[in-house]
C-alpha positions as a Python dict, from the first residue, in 0.01 Angstrom:
ca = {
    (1, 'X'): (0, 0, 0),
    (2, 'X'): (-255, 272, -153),
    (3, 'X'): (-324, 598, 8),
    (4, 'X'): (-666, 458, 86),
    (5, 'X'): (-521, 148, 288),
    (6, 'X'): (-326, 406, 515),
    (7, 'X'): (-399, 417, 869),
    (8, 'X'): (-563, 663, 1022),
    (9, 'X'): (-276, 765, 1264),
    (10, 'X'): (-64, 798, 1025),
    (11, 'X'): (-294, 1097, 881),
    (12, 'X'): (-278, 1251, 1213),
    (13, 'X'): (76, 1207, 1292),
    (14, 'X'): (146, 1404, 945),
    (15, 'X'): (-67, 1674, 1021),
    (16, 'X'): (85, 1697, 1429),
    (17, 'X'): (423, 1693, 1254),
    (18, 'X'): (282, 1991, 991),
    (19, 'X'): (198, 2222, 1307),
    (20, 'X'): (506, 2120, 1528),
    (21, 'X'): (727, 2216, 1209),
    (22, 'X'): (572, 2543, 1202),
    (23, 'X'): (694, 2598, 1539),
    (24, 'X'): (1021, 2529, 1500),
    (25, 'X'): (1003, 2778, 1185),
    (26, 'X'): (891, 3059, 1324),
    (27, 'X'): (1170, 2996, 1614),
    (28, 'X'): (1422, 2999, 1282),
    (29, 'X'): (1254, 3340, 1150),
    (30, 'X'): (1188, 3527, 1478),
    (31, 'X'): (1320, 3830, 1329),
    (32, 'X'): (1040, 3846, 1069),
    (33, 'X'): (716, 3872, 1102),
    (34, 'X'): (589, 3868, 788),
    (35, 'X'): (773, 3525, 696),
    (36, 'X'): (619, 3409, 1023),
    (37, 'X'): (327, 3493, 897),
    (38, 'X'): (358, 3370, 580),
    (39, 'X'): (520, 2989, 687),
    (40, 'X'): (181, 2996, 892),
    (41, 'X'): (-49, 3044, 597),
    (42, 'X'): (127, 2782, 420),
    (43, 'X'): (120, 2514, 707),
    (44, 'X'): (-248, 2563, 784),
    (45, 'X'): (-331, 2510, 399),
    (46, 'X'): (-142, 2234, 398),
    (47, 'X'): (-323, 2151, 738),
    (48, 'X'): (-662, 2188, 575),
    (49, 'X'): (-556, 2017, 262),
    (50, 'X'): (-448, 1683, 444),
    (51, 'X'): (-742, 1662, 663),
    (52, 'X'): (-1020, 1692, 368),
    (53, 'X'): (-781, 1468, 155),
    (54, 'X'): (-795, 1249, 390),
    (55, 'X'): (-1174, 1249, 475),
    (56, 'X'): (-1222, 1242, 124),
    (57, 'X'): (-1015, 925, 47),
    (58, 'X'): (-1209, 746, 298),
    (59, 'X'): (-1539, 899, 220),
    (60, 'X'): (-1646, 1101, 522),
    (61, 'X'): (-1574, 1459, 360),
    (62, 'X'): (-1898, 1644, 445),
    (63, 'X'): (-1924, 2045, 504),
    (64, 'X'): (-1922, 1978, 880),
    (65, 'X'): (-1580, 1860, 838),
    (66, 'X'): (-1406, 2097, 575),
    (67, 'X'): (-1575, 2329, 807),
    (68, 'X'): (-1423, 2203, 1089),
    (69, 'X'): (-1077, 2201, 935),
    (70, 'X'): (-1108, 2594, 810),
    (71, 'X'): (-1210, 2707, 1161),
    (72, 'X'): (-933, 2548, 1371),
    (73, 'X'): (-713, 2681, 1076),
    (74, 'X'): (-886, 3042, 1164),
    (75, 'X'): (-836, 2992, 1529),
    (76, 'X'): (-466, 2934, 1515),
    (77, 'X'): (-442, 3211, 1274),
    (78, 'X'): (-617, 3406, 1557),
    (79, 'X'): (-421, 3308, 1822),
    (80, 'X'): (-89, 3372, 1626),
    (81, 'X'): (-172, 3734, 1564),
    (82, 'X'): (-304, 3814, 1914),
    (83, 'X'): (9, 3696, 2071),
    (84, 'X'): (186, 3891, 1793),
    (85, 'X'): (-34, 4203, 1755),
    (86, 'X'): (270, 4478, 1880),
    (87, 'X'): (446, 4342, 1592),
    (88, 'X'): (163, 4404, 1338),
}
C-alpha cells in the first residue's frame, strides 16, 4: 500500500494521536515549563507537517489549507500560554 492509497482516517487518527501525546507529555514534564513548551512546538510542527503532507499527497494543498493548519497550530499555542501565563 502507498502513502497515496492511505485512508483518510488514518491521517486524522495520526494527527489526534500527535495532540493526545502531547498531553500526556506535558503531564510527564509538569515541572518544566520550558520543555512543555518546547514538546508543544514540536507536536504542532509535526501537526502542520502531516496535515499539508497529507493534502499534498492527495492534491488538495492550497493556501486556504496550510493556512488553516498554521492558525489552529497558533490557537493552541495561544491557549497553552494563557492557561500557563503565571509560569511565563
Amino acid at each position: 500500500m502507498t502513502l497515496r492509497k492511505l485512508p483518510h482516517a488514518l491521517y486524522y487518527l495520526l494527527e489526534l494521536l500527535m495532540l493526545l501525546s502531547w498531553f500526556i507529555l506535558i503531564s510527564t514534564f509538569s515541572y518544566s515549563f520550558k520543555l512543555q513548551t518546547a514538546t508543544l512546538f514540536v507536536v504542532l510542527f509535526f501537526y502542520c507537517a502531516l496535515g499539508i503532507f497529507h493534502h499534498k499527497m492527495h492534491h488538495t494543498a492550497k493556501a486556504k489549507i496550510v493556512l488553516e493548519y498554521i492558525l489552529v497550530s497558533l490557537v493552541i499555542l495561544a491557549s497553552f500560554l494563557f492557561v500557563n501565563i503565571g509560569k511565563i
